[in-house]
C-alpha positions in Angstrom: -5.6 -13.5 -9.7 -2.5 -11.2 -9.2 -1.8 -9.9 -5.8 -0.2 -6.7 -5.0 2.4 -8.8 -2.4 4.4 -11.6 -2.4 3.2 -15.3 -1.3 7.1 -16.0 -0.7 10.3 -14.7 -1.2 12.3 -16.5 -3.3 13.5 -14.9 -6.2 14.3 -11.5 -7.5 10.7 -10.8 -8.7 9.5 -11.3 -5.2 11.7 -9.2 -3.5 10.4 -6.3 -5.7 6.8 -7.2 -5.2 7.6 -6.8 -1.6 9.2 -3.5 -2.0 6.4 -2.0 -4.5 3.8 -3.2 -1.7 5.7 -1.3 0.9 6.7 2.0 -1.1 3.1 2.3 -2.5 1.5 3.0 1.1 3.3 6.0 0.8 3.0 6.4 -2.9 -0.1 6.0 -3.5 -1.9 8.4 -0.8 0.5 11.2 -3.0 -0.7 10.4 -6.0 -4.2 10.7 -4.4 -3.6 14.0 -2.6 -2.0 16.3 -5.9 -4.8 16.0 -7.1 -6.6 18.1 -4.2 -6.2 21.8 -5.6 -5.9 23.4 -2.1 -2.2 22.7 -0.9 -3.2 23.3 2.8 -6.3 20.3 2.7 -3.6 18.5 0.4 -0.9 18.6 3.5 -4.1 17.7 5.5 -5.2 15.0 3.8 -2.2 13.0 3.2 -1.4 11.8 6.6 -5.4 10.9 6.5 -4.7 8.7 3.1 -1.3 6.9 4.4 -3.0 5.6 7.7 -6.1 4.7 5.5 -3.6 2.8 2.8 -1.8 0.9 5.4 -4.8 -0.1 7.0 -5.7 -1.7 4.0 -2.8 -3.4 3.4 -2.6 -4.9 6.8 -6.0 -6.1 6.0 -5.1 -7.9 2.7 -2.4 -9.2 4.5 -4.3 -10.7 7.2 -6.8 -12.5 5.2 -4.3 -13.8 3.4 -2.6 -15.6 6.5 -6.0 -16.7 7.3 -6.3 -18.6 4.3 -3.1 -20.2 4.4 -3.5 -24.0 5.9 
């Protein structure tokens, strides 16, 4: 199954994974918030959708570790 962060950093590949995984808690809640028509619930909501994206992040994270042996 892919996964959205890296296992290990070793090469090139891994170092971008780790990048893209970082950039897209911020990304991603944009992408999510243009598409809100008002600007002023837009400016509103993002904040709302960053915390909610790193929340989840931290959560794949640490199921992740606690699956590790």
């Amino acid at each position: 199954m892919y996964c959205v962060y890296p296992h290990e950093i070793r090469r090139v590949r891994d170092v971008l994974k780790l990048g893209y995984c970082l950039i897209n808690i911020l990304y991603e809640p944009w992408l999510m918030s243009a598409k809100i028509e008002r600007p002023v619930i837009r400016f509103l909501a993002y904040p709302i959708l960053v915390v909610n994206q790193f929340c989840w992040k931290c959560g794949m994270i640490r199921q992740a570790l606690a699956c590790m042996p």
